[in-house]
Each structure stands twice: as structure tokens, then as C-alpha cells.
The first five atom37 places (N, CA, C, CB, O) and aatype in JSON, in Angstrom:
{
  "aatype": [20, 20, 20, 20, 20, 20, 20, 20, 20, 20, 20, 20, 20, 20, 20, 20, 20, 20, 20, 20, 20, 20, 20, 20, 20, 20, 20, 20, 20, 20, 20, 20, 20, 20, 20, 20, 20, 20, 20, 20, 20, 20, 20, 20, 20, 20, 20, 20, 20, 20, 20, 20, 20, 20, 20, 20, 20, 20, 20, 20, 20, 20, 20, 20, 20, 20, 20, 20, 20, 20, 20, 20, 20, 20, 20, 20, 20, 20, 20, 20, 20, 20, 20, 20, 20, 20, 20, 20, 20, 20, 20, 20, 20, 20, 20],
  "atom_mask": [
    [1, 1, 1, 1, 1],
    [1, 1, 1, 1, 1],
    [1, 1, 1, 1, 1],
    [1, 1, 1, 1, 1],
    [1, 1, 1, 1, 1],
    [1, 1, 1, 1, 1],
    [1, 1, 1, 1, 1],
    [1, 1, 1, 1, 1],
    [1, 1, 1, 1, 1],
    [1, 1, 1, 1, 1],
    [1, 1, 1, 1, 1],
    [1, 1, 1, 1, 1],
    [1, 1, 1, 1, 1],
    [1, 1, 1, 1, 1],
    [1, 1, 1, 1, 1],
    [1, 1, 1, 1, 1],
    [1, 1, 1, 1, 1],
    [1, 1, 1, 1, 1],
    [1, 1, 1, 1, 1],
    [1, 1, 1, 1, 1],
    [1, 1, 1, 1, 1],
    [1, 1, 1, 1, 1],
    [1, 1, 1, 1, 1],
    [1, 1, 1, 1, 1],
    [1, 1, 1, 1, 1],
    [1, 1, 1, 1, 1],
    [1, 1, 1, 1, 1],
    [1, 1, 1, 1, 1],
    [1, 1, 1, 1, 1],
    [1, 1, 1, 1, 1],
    [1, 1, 1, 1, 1],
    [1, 1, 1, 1, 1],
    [1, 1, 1, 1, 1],
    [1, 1, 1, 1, 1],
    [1, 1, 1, 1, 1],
    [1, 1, 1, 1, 1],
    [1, 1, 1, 1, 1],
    [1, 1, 1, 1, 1],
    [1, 1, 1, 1, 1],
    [1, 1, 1, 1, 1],
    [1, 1, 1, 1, 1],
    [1, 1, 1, 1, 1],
    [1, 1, 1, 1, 1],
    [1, 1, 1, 1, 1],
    [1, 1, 1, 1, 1],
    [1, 1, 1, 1, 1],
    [1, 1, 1, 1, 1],
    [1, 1, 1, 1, 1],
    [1, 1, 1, 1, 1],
    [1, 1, 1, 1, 1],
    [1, 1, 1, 1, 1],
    [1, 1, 1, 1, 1],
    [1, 1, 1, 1, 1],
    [1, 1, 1, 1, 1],
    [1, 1, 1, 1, 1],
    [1, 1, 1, 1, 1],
    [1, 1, 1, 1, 1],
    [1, 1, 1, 1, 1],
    [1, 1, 1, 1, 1],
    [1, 1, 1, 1, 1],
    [1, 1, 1, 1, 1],
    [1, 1, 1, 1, 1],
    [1, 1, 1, 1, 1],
    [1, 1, 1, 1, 1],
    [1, 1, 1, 1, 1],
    [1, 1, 1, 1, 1],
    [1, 1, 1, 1, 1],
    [1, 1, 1, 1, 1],
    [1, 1, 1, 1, 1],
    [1, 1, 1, 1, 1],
    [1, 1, 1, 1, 1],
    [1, 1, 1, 1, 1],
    [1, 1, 1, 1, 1],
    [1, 1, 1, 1, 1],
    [1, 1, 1, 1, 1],
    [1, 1, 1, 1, 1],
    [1, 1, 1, 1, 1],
    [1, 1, 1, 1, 1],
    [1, 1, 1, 1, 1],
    [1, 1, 1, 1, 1],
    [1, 1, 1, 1, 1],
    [1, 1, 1, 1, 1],
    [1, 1, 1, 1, 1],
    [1, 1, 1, 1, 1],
    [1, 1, 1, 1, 1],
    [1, 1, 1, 1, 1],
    [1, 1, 1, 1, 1],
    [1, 1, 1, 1, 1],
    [1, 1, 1, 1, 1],
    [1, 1, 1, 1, 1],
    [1, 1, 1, 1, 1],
    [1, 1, 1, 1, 1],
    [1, 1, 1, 1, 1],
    [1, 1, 1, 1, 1],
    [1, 1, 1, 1, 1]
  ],
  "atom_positions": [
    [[0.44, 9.62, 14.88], [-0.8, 9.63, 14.1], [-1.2, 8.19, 13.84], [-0.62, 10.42, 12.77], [-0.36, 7.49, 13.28]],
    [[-2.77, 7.48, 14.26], [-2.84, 6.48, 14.38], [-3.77, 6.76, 12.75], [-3.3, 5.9, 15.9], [-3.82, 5.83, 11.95]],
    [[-4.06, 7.34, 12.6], [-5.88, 7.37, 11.32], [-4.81, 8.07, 10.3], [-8.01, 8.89, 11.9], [-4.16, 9.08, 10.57]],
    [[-4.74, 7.3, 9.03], [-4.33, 8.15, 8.06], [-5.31, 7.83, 6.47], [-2.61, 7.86, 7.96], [-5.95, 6.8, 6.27]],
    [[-5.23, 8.62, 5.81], [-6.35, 8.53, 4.43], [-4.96, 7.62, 3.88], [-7.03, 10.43, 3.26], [-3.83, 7.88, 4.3]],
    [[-5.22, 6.65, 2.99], [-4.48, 6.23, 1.98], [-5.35, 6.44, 0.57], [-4.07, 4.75, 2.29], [-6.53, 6.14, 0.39]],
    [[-4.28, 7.14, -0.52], [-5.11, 7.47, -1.56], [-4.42, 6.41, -2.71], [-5.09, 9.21, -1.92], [-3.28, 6.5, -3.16]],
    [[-5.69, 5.1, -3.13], [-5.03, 4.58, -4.28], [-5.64, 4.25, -5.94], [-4.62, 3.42, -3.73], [-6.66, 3.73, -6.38]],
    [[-4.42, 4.84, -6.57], [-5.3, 4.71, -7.94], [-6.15, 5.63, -8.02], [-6.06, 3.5, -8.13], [-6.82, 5.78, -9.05]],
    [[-6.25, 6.2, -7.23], [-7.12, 7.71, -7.44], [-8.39, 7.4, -6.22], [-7.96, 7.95, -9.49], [-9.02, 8.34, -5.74]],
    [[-8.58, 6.25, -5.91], [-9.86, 6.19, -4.72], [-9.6, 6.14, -3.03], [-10.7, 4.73, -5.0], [-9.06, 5.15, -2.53]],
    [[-9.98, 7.19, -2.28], [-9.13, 7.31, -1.04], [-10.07, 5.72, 0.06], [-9.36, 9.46, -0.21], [-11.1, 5.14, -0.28]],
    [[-9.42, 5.53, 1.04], [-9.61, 4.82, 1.61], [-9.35, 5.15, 3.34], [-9.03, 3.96, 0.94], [-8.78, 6.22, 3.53]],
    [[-9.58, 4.64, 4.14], [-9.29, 4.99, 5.46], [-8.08, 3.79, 6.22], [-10.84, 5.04, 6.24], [-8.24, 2.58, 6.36]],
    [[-7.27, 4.36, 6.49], [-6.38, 3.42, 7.0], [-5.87, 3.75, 8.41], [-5.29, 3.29, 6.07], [-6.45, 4.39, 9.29]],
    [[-4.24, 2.96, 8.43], [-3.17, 3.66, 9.75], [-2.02, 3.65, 9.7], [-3.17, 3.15, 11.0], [-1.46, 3.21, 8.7]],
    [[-1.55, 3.98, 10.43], [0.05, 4.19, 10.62], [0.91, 3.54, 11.55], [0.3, 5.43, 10.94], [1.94, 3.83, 12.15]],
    [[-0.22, 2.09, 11.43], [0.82, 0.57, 12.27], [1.06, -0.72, 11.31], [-0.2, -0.28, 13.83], [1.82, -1.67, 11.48]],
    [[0.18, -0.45, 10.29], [0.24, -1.6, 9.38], [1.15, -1.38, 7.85], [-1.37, -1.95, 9.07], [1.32, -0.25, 7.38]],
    [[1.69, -2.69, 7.17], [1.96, -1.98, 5.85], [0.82, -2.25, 4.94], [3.32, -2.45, 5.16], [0.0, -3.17, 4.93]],
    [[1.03, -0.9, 3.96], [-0.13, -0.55, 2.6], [-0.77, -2.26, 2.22], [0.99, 0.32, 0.75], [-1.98, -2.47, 2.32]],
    [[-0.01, -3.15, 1.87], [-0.73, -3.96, 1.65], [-1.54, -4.6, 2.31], [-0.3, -4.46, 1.26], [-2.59, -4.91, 1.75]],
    [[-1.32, -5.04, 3.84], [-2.2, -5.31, 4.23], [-3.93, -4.43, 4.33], [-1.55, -5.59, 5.13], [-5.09, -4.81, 4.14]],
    [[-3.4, -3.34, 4.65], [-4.08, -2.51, 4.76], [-5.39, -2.05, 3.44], [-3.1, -1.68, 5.08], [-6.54, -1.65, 3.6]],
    [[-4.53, -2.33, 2.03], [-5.43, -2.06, 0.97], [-6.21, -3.91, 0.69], [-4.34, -1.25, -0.58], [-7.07, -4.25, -0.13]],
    [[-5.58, -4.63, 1.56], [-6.22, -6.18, 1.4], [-7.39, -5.65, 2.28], [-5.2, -7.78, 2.1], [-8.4, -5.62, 1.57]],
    [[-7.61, -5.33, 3.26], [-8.87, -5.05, 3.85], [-9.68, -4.1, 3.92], [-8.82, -5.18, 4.71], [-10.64, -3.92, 4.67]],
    [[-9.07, -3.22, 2.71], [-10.5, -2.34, 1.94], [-10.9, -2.84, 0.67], [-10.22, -0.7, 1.57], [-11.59, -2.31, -0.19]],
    [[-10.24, -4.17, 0.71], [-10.99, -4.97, -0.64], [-10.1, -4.83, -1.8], [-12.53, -4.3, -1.13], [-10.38, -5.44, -2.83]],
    [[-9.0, -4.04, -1.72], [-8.14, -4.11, -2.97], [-7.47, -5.46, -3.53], [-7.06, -3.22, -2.72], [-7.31, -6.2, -2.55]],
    [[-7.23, -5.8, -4.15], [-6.49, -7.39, -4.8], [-5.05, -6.96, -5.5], [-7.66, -8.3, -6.31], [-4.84, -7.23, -6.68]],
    [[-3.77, -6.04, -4.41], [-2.9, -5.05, -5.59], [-2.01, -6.93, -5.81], [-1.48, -2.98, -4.68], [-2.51, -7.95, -5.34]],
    [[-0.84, -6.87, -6.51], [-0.55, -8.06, -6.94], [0.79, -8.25, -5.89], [-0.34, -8.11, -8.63], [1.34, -7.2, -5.56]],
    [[1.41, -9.64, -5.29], [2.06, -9.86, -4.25], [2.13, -11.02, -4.52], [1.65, -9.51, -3.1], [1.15, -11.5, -5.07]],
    [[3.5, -12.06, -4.19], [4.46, -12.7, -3.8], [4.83, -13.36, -2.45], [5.15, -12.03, -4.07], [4.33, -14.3, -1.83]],
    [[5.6, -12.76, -2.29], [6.16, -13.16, -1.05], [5.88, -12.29, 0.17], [7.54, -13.26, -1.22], [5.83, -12.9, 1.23]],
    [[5.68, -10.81, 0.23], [5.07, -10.19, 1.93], [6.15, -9.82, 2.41], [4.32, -11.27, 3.15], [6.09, -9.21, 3.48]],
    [[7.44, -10.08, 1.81], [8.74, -9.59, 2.82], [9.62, -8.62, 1.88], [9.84, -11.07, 3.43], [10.69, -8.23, 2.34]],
    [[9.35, -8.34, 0.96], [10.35, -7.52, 0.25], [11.21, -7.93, -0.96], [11.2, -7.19, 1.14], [11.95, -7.13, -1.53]],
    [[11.04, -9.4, -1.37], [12.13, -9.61, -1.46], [11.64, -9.56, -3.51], [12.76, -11.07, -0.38], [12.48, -9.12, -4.29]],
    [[10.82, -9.86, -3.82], [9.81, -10.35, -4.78], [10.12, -9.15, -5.44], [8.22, -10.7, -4.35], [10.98, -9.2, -6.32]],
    [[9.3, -7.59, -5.03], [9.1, -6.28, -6.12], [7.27, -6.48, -6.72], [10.55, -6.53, -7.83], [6.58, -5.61, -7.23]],
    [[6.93, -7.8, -6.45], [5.29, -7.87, -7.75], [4.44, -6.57, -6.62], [3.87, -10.35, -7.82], [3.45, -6.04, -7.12]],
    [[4.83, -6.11, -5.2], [3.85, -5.72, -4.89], [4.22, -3.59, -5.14], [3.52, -6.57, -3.27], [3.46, -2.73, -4.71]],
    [[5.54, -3.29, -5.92], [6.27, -2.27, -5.96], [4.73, -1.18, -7.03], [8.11, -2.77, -6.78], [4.04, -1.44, -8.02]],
    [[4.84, -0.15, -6.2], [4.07, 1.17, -6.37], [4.54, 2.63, -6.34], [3.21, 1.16, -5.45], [5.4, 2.97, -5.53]],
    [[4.1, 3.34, -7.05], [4.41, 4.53, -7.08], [3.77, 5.81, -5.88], [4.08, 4.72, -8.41], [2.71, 6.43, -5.92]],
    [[4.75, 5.87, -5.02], [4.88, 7.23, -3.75], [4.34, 8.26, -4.22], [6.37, 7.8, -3.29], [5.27, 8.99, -4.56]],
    [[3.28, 8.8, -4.45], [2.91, 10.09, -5.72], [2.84, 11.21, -4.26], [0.81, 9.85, -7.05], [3.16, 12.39, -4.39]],
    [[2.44, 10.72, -3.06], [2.65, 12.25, -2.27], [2.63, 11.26, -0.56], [0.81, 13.87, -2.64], [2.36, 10.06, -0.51]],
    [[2.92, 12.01, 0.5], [3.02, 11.66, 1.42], [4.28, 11.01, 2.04], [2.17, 11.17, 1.38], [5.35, 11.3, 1.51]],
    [[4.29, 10.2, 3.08], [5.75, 9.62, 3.71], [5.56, 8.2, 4.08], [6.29, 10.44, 5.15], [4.56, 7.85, 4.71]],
    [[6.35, 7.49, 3.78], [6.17, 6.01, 4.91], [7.47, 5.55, 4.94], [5.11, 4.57, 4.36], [8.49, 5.71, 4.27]],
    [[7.08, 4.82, 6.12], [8.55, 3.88, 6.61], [8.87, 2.23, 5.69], [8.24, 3.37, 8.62], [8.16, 1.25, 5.95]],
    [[9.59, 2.18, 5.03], [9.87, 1.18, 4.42], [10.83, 0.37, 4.75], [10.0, 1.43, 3.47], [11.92, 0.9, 4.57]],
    [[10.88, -0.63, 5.14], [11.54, -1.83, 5.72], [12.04, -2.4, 5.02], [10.97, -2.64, 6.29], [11.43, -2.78, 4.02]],
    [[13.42, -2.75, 5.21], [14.78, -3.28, 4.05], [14.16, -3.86, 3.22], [16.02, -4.34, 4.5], [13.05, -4.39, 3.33]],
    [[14.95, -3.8, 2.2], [13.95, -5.2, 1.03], [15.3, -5.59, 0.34], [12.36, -4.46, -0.59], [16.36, -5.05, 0.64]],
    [[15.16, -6.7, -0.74], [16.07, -7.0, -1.25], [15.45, -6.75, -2.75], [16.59, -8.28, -0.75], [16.35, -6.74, -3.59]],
    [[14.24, -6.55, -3.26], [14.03, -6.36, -4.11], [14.28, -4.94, -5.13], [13.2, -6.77, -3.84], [14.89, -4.09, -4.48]],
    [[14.01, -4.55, -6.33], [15.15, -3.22, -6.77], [13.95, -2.41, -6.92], [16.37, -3.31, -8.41], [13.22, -2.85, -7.81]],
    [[13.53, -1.41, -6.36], [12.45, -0.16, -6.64], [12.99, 1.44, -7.22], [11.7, 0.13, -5.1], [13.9, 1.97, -6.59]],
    [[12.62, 1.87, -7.94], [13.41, 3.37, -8.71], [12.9, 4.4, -7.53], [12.64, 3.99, -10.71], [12.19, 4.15, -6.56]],
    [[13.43, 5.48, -7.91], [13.06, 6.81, -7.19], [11.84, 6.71, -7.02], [13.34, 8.1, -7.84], [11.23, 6.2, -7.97]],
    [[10.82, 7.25, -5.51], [9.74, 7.28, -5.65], [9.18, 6.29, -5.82], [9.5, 7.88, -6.26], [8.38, 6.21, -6.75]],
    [[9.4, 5.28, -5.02], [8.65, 3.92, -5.55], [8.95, 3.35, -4.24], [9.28, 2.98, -7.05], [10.07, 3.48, -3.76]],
    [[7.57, 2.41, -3.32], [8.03, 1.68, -2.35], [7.65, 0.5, -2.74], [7.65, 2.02, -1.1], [7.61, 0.32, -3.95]],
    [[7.28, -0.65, -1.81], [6.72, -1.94, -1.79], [6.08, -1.91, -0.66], [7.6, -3.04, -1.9], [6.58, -1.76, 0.46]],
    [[4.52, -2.13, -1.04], [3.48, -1.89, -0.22], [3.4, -3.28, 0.74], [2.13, -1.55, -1.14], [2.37, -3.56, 1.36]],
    [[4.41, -3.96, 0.75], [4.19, -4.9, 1.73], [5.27, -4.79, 2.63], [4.04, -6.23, 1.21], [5.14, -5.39, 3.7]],
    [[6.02, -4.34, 2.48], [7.0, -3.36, 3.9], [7.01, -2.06, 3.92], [8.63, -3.51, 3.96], [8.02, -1.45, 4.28]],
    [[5.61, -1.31, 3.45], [5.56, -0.03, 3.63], [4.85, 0.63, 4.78], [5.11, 0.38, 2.6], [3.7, 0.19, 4.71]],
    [[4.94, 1.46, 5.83], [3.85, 1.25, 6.61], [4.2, 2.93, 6.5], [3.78, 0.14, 8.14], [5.29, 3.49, 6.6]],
    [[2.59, 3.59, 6.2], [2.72, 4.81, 6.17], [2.56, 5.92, 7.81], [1.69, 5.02, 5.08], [2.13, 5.74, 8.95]],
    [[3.11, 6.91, 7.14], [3.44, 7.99, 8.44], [2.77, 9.03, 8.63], [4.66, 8.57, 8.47], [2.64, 9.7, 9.65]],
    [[2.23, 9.2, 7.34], [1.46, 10.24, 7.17], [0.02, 9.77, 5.85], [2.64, 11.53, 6.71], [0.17, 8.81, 5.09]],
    [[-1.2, 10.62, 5.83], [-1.45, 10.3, 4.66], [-0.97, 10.38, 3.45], [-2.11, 10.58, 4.58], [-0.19, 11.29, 3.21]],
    [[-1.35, 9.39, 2.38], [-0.48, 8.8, 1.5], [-1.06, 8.66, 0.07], [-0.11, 7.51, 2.06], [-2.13, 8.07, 0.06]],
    [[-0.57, 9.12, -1.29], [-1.03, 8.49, -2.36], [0.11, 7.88, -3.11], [-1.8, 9.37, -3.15], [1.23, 8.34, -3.33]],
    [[-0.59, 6.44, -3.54], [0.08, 5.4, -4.19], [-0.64, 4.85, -5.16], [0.49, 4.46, -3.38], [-1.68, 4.2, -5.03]],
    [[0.09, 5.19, -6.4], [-0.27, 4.57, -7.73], [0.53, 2.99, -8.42], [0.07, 5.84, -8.72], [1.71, 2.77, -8.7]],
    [[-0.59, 2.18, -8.51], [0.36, 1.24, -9.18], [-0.13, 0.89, -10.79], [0.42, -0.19, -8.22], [-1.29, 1.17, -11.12]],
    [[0.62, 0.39, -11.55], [0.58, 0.54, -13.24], [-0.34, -0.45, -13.56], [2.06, 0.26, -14.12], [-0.15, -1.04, -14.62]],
    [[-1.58, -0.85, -12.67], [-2.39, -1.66, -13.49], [-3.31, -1.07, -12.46], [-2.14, -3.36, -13.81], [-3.06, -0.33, -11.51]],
    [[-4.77, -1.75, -13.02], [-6.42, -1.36, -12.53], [-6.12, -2.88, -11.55], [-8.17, -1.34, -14.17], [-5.95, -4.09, -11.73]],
    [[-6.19, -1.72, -10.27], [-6.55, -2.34, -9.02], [-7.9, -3.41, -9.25], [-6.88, -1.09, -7.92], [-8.7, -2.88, -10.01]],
    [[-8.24, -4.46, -8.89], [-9.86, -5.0, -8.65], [-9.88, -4.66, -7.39], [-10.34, -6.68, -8.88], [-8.9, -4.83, -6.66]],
    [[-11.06, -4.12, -6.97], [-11.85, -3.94, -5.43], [-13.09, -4.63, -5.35], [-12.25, -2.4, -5.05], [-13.92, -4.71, -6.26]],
    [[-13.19, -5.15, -4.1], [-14.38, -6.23, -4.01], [-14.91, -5.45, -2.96], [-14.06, -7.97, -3.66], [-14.09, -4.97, -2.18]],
    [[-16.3, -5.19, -2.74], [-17.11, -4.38, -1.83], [-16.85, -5.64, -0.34], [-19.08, -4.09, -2.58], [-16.86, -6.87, -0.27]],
    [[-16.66, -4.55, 0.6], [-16.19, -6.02, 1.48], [-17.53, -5.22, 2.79], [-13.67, -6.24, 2.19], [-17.6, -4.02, 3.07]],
    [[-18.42, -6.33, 3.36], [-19.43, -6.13, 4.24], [-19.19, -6.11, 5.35], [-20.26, -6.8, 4.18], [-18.59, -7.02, 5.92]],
    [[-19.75, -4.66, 6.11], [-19.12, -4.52, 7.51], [-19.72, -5.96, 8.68], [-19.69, -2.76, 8.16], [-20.82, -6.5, 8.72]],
    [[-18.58, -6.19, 9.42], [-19.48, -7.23, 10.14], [-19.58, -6.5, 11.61], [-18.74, -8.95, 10.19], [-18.75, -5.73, 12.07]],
    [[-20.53, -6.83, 12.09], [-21.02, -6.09, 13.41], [-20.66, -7.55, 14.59], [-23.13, -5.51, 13.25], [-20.89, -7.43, 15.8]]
  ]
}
């Protein structure tokens, strides 16, 4: 499955199932909060509320139900909540 919905904070978005969540919510305009990009940090750690993804070792500590959207790359469609108000910036299609 290459097209998957990612649902965040409650607003769905269109994504895939080659990239991880963060990149992915960086280019629907989301600003979620991030560190370092490899795992090791936790600032970018979110709540799994439904769906599957592949998560790539980390060294950082996440509870049940919880990945890090910067070694997360989802498998299926996905909702992910994180404990603060996302900012989204309207981002303009370029042709």
C-alpha cells in the first residue's frame, strides 16, 4: 500500500507508506516538535490511537502505544495524537 490517510490531532491528511510520520506531517504543513530525526531525543513521541507502522530502533523511552514520528513509517492508515495543538501552515501547491 503506497496512499495511506494519516489522521492527526483529529485532522486527516493524505500521505504514504515509504516515508516516516514526521516527515510526512512536515509537508502537510504540520510544525509537530523534533530534535534530532533519529530516535534518539523522544521531543517528536505521539500517541498510536489506531492503525500500524513500522518503527525503527530508537534509543529514546516511549510507553505502550506510543511511537516517534520520526522513525515511524506507517503501514496502514493511521491516527496519531500528540499532547499539544499542532500549528499548521497552509502550504501552496506548486505546479
Amino acid at each position: 500500500m503506497s496512499r495511506v490517510a494519516i489522521r492527526v490531532n483529529g485532522i486527516e491528511v493524505h500521505g504514504n507508506s515509504r516515508e516516516p510520520l514526521l516527515d510526512q506531517l512536515e509537508k502537510a504543513g504540520f510544525q509537530p516538535e523534533y530534535q534530532c530525526r533519529n530516535g534518539m531525543c523522544g521531543a517528536c513521541r505521539c500517541k498510536l490511537k489506531s492503525g500500524a507502522v513500522d518503527q525503527q530502533d530508537s534509543m529514546a523511552f516511549i510507553a505502550p502505544n506510543e511511537v516517534l514520528a520520526c522513525c515511524s513509517v506507517p503501514k496502514s492508515n493511521v491516527e496519531v495524537e500528540f499532547d499539544y495543538q499542532l500549528q499548521q501552515q497552509e502550504l501552496q501547491a506548486s505546479h
